[in-house]
mmCIF entry with sequence, helices, sheets and N, C-alpha, C, O atoms, coordinates in Angstrom:
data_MODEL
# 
_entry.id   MODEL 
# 
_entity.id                         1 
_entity.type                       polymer 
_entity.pdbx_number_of_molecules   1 
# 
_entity_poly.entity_id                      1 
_entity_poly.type                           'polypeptide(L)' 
_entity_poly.nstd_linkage                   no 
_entity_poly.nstd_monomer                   no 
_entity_poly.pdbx_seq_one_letter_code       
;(UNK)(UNK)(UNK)(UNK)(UNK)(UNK)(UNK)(UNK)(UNK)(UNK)(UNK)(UNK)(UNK)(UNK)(UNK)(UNK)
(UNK)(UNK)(UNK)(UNK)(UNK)(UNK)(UNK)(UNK)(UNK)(UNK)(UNK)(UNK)(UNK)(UNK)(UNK)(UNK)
(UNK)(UNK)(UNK)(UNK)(UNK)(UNK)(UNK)(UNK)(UNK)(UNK)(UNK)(UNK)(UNK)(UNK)(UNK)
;
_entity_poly.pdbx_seq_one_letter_code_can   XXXXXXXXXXXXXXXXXXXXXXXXXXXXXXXXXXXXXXXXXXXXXXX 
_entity_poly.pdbx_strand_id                 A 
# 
loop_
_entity_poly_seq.entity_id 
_entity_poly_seq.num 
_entity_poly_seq.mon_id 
_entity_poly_seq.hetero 
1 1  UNK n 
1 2  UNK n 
1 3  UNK n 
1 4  UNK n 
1 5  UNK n 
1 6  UNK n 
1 7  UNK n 
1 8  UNK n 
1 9  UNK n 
1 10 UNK n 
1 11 UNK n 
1 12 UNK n 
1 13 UNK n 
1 14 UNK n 
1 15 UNK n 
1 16 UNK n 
1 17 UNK n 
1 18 UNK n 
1 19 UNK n 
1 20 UNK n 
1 21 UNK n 
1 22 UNK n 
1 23 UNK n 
1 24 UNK n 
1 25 UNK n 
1 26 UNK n 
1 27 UNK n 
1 28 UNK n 
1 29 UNK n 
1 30 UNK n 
1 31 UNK n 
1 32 UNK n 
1 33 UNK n 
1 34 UNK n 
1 35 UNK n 
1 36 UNK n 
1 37 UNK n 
1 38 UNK n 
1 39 UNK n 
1 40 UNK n 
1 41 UNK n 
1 42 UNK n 
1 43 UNK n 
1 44 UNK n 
1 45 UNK n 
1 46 UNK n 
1 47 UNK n 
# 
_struct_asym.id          A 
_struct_asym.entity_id   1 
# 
loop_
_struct_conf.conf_type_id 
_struct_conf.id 
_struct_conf.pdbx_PDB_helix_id 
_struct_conf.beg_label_comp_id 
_struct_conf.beg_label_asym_id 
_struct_conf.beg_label_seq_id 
_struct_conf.pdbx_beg_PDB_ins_code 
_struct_conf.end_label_comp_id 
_struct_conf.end_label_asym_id 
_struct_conf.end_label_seq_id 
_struct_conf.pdbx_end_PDB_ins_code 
_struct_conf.beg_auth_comp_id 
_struct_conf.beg_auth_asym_id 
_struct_conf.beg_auth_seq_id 
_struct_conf.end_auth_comp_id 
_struct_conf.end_auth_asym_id 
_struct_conf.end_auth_seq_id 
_struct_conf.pdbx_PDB_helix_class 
_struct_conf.details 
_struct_conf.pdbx_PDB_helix_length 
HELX_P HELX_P1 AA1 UNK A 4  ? UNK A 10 ? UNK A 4  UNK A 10 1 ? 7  
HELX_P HELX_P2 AA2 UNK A 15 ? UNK A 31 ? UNK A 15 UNK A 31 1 ? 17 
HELX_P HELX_P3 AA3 UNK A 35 ? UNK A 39 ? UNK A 35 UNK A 39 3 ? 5  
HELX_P HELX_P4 AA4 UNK A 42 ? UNK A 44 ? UNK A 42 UNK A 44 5 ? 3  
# 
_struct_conf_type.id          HELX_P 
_struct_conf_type.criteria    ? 
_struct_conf_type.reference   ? 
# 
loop_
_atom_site.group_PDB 
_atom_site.id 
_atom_site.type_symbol 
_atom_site.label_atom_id 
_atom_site.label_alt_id 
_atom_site.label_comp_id 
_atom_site.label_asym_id 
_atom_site.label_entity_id 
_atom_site.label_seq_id 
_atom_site.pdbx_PDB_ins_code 
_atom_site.Cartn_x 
_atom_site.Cartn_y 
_atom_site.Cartn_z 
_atom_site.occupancy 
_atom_site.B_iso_or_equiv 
_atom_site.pdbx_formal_charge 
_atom_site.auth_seq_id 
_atom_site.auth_comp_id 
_atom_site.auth_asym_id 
_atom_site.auth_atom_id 
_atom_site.pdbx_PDB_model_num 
ATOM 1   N N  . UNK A 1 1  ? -111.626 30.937 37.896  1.00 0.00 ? 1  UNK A N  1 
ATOM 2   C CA . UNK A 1 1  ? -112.621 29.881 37.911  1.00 0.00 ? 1  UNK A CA 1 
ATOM 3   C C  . UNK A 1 1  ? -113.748 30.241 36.934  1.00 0.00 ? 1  UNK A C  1 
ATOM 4   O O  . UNK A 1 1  ? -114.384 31.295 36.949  1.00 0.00 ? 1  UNK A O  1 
ATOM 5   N N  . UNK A 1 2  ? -113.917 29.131 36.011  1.00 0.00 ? 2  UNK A N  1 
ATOM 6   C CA . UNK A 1 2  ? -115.072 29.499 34.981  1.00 0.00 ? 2  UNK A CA 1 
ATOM 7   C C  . UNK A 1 2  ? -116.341 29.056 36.053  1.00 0.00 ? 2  UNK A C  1 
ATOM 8   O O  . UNK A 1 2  ? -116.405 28.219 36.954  1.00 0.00 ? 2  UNK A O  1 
ATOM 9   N N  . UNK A 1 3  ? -117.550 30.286 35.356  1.00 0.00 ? 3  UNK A N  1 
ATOM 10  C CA . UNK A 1 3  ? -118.797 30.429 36.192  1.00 0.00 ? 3  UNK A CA 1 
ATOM 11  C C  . UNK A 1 3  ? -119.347 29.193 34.577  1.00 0.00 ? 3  UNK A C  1 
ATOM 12  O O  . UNK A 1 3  ? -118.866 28.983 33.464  1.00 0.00 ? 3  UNK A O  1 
ATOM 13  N N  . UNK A 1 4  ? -120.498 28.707 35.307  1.00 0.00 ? 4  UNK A N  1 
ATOM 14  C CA . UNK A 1 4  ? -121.311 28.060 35.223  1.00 0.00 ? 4  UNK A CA 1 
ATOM 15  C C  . UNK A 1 4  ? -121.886 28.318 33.843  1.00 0.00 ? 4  UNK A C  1 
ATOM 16  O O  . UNK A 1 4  ? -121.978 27.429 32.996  1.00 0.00 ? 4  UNK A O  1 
ATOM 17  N N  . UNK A 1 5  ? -122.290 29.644 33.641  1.00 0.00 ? 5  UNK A N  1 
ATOM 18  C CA . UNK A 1 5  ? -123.077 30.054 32.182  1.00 0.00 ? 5  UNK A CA 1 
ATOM 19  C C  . UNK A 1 5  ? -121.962 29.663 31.216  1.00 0.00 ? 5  UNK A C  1 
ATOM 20  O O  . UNK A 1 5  ? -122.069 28.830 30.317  1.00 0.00 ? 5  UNK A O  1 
ATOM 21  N N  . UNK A 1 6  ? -120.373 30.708 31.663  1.00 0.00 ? 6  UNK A N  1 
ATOM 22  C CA . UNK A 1 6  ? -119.555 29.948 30.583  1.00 0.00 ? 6  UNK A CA 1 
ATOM 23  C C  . UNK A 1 6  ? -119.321 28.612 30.108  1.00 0.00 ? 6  UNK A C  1 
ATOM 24  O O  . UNK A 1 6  ? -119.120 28.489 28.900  1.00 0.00 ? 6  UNK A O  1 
ATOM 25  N N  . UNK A 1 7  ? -119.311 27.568 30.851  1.00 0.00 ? 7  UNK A N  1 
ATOM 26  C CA . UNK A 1 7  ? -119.233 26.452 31.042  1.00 0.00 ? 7  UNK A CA 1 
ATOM 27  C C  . UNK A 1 7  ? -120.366 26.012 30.070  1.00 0.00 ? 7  UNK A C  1 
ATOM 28  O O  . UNK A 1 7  ? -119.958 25.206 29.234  1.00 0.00 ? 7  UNK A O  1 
ATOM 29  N N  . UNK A 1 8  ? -121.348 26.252 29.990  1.00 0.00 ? 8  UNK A N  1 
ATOM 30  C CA . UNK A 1 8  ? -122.471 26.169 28.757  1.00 0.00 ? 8  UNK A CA 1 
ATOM 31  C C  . UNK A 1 8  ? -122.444 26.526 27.664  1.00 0.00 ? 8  UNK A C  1 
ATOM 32  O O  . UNK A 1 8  ? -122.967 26.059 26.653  1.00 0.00 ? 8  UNK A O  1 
ATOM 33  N N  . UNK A 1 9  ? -121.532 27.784 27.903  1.00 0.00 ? 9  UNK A N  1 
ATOM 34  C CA . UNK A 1 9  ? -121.639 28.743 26.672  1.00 0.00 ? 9  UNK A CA 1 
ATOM 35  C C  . UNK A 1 9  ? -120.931 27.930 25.719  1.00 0.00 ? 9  UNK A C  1 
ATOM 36  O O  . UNK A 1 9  ? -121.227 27.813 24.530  1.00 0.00 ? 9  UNK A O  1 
ATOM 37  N N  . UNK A 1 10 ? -119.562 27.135 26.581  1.00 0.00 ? 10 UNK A N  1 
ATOM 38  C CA . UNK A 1 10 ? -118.486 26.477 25.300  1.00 0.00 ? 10 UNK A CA 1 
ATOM 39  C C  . UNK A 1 10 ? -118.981 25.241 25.146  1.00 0.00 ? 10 UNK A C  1 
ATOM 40  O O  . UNK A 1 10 ? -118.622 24.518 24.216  1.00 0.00 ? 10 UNK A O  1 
ATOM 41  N N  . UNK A 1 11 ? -119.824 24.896 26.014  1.00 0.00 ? 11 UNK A N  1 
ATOM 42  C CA . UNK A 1 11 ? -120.394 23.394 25.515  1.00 0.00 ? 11 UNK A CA 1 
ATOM 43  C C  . UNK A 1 11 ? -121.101 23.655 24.602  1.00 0.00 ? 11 UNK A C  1 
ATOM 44  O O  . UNK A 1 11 ? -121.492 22.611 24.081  1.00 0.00 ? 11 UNK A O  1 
ATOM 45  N N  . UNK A 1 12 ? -121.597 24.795 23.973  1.00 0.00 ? 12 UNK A N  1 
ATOM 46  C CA . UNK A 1 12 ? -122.906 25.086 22.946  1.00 0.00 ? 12 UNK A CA 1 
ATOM 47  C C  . UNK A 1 12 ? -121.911 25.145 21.985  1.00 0.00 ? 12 UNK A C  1 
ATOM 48  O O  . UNK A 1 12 ? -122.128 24.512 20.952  1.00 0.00 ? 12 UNK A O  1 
ATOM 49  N N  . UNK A 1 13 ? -120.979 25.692 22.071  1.00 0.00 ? 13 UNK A N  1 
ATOM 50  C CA . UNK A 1 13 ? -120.148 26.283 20.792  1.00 0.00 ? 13 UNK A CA 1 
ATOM 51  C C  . UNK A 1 13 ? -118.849 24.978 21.026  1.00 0.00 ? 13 UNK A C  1 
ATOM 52  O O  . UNK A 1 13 ? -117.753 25.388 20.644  1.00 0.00 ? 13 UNK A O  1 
ATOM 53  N N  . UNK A 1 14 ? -118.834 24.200 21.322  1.00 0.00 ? 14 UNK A N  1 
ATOM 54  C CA . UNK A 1 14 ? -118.391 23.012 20.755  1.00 0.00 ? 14 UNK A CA 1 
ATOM 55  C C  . UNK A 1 14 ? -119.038 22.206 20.403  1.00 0.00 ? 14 UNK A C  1 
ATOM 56  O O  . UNK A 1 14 ? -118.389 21.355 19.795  1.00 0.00 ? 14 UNK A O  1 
ATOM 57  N N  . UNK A 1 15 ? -120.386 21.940 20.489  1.00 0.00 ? 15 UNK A N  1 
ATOM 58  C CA . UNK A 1 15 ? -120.803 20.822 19.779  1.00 0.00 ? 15 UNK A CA 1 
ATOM 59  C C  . UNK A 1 15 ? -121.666 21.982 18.423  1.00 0.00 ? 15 UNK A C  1 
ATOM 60  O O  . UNK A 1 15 ? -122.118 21.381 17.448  1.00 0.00 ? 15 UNK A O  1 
ATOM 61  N N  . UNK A 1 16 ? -121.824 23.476 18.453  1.00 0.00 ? 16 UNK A N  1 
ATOM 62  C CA . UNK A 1 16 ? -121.876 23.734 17.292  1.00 0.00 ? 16 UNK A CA 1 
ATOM 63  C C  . UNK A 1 16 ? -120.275 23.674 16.179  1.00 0.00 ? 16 UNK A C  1 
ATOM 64  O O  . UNK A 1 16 ? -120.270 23.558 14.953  1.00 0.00 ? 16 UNK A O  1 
ATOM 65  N N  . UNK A 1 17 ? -119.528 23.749 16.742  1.00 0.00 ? 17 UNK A N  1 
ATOM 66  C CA . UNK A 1 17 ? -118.079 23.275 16.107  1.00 0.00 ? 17 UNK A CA 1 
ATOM 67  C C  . UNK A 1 17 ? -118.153 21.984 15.518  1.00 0.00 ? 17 UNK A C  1 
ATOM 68  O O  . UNK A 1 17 ? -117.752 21.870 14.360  1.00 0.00 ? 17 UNK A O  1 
ATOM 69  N N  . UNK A 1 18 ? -118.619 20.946 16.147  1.00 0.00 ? 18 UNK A N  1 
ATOM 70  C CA . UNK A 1 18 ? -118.513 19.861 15.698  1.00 0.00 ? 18 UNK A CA 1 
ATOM 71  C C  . UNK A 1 18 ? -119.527 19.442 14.728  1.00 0.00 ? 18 UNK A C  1 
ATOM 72  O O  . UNK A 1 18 ? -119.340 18.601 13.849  1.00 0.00 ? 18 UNK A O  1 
ATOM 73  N N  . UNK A 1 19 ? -120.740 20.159 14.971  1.00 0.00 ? 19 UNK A N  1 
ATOM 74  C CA . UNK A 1 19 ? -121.973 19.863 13.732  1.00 0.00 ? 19 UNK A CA 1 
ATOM 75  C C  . UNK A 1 19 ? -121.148 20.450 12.272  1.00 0.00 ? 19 UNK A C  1 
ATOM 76  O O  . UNK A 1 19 ? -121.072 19.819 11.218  1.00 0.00 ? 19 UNK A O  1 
ATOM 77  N N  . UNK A 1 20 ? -120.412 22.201 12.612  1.00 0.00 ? 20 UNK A N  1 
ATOM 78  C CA . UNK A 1 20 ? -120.243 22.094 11.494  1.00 0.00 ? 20 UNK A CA 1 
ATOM 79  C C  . UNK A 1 20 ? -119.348 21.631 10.699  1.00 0.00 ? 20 UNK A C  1 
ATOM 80  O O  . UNK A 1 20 ? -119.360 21.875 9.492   1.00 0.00 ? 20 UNK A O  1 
ATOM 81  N N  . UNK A 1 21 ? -118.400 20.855 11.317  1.00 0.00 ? 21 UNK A N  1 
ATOM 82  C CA . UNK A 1 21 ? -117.108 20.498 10.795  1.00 0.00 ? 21 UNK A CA 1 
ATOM 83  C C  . UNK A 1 21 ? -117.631 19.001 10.335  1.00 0.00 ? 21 UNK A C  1 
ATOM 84  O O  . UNK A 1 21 ? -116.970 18.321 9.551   1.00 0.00 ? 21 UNK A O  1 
ATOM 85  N N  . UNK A 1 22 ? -119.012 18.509 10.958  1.00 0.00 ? 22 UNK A N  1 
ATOM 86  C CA . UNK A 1 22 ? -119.348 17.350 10.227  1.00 0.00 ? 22 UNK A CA 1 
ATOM 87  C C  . UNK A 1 22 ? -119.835 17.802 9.355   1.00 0.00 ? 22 UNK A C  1 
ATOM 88  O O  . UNK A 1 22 ? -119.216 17.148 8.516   1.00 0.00 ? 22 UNK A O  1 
ATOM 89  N N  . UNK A 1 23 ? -120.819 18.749 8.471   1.00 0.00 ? 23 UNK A N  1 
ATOM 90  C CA . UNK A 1 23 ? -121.275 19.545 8.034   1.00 0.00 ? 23 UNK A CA 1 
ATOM 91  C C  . UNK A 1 23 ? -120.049 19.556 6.421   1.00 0.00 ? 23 UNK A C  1 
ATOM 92  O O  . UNK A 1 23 ? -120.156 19.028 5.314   1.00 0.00 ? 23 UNK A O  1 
ATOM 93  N N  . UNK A 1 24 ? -119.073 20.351 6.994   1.00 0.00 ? 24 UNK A N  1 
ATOM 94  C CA . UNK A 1 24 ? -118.711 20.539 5.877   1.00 0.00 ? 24 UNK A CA 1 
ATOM 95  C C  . UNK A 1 24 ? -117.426 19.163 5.407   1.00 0.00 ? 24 UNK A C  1 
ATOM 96  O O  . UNK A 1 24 ? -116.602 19.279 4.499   1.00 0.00 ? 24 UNK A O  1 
ATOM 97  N N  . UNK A 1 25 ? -117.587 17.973 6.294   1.00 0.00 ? 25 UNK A N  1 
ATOM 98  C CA . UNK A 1 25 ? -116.985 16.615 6.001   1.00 0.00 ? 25 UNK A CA 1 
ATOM 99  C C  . UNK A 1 25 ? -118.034 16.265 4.936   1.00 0.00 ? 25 UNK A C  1 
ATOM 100 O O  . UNK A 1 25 ? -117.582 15.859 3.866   1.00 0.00 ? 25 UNK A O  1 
ATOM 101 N N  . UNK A 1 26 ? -119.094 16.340 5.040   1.00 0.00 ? 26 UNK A N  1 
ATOM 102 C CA . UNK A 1 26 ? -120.397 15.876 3.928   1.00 0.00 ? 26 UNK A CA 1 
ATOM 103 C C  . UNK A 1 26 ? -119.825 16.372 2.833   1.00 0.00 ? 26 UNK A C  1 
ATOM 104 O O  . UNK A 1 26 ? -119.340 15.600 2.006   1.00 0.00 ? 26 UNK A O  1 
ATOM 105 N N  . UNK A 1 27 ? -119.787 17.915 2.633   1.00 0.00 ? 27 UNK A N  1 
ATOM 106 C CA . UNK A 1 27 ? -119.553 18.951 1.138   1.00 0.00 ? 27 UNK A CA 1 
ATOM 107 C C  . UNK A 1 27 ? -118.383 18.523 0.573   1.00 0.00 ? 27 UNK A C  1 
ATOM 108 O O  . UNK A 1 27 ? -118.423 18.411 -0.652  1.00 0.00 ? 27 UNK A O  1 
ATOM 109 N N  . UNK A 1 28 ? -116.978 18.154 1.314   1.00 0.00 ? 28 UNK A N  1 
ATOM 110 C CA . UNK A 1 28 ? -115.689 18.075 0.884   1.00 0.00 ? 28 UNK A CA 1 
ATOM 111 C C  . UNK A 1 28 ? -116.067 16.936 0.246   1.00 0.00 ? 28 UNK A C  1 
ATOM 112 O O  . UNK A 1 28 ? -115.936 16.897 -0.977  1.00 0.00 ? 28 UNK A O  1 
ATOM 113 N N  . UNK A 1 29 ? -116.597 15.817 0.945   1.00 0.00 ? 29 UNK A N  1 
ATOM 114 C CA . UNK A 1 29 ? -116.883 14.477 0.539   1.00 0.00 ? 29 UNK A CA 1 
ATOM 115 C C  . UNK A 1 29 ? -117.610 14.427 -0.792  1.00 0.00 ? 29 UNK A C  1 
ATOM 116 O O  . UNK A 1 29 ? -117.092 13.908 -1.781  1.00 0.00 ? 29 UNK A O  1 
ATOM 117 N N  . UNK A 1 30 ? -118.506 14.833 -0.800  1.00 0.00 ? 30 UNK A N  1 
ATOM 118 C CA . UNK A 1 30 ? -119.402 14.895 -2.252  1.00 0.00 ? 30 UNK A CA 1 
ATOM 119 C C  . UNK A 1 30 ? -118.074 15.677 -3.353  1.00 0.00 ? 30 UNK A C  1 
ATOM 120 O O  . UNK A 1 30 ? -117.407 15.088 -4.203  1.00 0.00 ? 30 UNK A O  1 
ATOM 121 N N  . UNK A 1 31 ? -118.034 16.569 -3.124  1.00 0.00 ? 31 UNK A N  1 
ATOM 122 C CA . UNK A 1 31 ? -117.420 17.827 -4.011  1.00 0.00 ? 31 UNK A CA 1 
ATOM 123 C C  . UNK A 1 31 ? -115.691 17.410 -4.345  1.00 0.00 ? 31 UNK A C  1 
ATOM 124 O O  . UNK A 1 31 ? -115.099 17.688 -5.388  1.00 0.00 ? 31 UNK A O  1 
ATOM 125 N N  . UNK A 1 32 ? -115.320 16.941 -3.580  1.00 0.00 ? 32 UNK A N  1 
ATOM 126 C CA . UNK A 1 32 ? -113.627 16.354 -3.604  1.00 0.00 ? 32 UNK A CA 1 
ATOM 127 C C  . UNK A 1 32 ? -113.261 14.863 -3.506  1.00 0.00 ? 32 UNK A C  1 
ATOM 128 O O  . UNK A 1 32 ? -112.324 14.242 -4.008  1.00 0.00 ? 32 UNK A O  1 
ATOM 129 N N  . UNK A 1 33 ? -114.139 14.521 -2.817  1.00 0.00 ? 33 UNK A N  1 
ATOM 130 C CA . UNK A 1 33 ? -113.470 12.773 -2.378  1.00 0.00 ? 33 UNK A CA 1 
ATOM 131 C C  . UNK A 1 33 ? -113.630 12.093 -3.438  1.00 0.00 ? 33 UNK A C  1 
ATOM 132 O O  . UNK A 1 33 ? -113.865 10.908 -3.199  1.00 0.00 ? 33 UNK A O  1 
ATOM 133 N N  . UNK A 1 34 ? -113.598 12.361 -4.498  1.00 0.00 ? 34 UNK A N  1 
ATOM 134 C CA . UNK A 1 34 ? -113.591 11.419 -5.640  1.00 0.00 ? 34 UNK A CA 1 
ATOM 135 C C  . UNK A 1 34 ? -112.038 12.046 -6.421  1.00 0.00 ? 34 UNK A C  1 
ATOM 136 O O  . UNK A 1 34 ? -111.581 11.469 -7.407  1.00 0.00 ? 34 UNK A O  1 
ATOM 137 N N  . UNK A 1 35 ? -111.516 12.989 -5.956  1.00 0.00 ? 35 UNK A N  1 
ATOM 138 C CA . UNK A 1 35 ? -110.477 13.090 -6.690  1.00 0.00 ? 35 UNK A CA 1 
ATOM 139 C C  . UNK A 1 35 ? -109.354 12.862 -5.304  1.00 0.00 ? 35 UNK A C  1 
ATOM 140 O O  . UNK A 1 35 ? -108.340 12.348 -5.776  1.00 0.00 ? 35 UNK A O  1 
ATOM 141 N N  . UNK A 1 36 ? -109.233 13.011 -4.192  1.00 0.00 ? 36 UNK A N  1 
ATOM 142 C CA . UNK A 1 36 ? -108.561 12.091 -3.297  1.00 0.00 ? 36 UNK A CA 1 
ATOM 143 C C  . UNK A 1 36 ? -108.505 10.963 -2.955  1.00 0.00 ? 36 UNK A C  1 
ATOM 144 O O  . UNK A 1 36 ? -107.634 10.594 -2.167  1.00 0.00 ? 36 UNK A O  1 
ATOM 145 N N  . UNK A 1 37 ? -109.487 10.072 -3.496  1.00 0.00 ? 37 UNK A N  1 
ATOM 146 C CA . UNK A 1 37 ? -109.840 8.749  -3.324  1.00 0.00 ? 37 UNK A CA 1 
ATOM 147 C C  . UNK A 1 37 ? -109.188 8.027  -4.721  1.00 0.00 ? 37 UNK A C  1 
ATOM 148 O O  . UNK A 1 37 ? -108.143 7.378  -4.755  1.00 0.00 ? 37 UNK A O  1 
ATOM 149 N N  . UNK A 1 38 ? -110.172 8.344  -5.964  1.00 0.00 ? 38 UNK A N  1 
ATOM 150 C CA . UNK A 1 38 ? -110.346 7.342  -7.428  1.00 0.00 ? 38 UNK A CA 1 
ATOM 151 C C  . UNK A 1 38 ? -109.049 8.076  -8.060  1.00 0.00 ? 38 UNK A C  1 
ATOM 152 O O  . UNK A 1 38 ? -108.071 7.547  -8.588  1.00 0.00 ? 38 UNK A O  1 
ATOM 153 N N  . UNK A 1 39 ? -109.382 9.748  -7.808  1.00 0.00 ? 39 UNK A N  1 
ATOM 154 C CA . UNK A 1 39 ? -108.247 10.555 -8.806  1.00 0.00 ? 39 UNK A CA 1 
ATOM 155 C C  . UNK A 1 39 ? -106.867 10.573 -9.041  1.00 0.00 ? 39 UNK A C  1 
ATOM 156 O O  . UNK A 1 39 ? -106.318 10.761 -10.127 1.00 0.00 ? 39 UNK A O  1 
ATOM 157 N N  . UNK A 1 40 ? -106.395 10.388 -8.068  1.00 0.00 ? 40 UNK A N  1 
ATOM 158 C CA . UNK A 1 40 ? -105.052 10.120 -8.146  1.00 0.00 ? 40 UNK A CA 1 
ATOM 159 C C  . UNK A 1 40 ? -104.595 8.792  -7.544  1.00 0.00 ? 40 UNK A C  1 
ATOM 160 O O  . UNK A 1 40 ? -103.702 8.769  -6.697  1.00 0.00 ? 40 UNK A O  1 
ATOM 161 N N  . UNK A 1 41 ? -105.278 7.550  -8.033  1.00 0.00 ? 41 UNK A N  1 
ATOM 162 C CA . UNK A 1 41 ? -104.468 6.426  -7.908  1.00 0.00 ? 41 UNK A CA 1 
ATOM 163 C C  . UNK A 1 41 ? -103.530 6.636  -9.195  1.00 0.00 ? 41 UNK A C  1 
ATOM 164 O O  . UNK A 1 41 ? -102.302 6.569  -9.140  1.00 0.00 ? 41 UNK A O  1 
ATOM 165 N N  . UNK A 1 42 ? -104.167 6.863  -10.204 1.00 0.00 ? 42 UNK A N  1 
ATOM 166 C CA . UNK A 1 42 ? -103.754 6.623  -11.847 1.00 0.00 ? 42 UNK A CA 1 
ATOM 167 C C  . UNK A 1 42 ? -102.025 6.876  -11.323 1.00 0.00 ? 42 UNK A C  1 
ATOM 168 O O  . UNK A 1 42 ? -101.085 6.107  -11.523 1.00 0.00 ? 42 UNK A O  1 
ATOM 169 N N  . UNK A 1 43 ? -102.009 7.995  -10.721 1.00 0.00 ? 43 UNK A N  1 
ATOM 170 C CA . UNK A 1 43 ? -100.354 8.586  -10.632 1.00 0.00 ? 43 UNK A CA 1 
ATOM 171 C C  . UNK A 1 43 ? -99.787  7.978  -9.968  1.00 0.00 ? 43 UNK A C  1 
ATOM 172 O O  . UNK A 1 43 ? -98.598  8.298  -9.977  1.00 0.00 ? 43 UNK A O  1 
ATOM 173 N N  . UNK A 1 44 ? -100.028 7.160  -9.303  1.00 0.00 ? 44 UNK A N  1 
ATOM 174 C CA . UNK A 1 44 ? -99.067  6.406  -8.490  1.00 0.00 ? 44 UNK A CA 1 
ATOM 175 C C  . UNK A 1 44 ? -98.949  4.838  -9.140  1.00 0.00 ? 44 UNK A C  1 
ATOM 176 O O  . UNK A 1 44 ? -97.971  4.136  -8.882  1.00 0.00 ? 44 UNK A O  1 
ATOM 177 N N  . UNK A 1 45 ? -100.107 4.348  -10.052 1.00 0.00 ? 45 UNK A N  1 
ATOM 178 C CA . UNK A 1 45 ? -99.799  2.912  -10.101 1.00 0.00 ? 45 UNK A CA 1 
ATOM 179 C C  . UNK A 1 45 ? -99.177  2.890  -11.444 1.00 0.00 ? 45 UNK A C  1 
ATOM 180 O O  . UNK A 1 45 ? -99.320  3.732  -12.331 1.00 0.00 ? 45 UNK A O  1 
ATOM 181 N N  . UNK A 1 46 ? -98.454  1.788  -11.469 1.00 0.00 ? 46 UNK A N  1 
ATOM 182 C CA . UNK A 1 46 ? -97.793  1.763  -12.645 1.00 0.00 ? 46 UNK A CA 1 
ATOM 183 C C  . UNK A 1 46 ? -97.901  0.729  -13.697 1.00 0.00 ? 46 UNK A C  1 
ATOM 184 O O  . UNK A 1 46 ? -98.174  -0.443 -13.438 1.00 0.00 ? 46 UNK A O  1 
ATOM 185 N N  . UNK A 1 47 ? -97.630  1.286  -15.164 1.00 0.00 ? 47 UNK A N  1 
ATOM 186 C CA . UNK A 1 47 ? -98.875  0.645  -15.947 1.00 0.00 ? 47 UNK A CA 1 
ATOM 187 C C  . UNK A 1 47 ? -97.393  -0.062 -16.999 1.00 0.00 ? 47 UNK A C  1 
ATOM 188 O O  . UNK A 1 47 ? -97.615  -0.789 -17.967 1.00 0.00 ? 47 UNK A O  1 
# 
């Protein structure tokens, strides 16, 4: 049976999990999403 403090402890460290995984959704986004998004349509459409 989880005690009480643990029970906090992972609620702290899941929503710090989730800040940073939004965190680094921002960086990928700026830094990459223009070549997963705009960058490689060129290769697939046909001209």
């Amino acid at each position: 049976m989880l005690s009480l403090q643990t029970c906090f402890g992972m609620t702290r460290l899941f929503a710090l999990l989730l800040e940073t995984l939004e965190r680094f959704e921002l960086w990928f986004d700026d830094r990459f999403g223009w070549f997963f998004t705009n960058g490689m349509k060129d290769r697939h459409s046909v001209h």
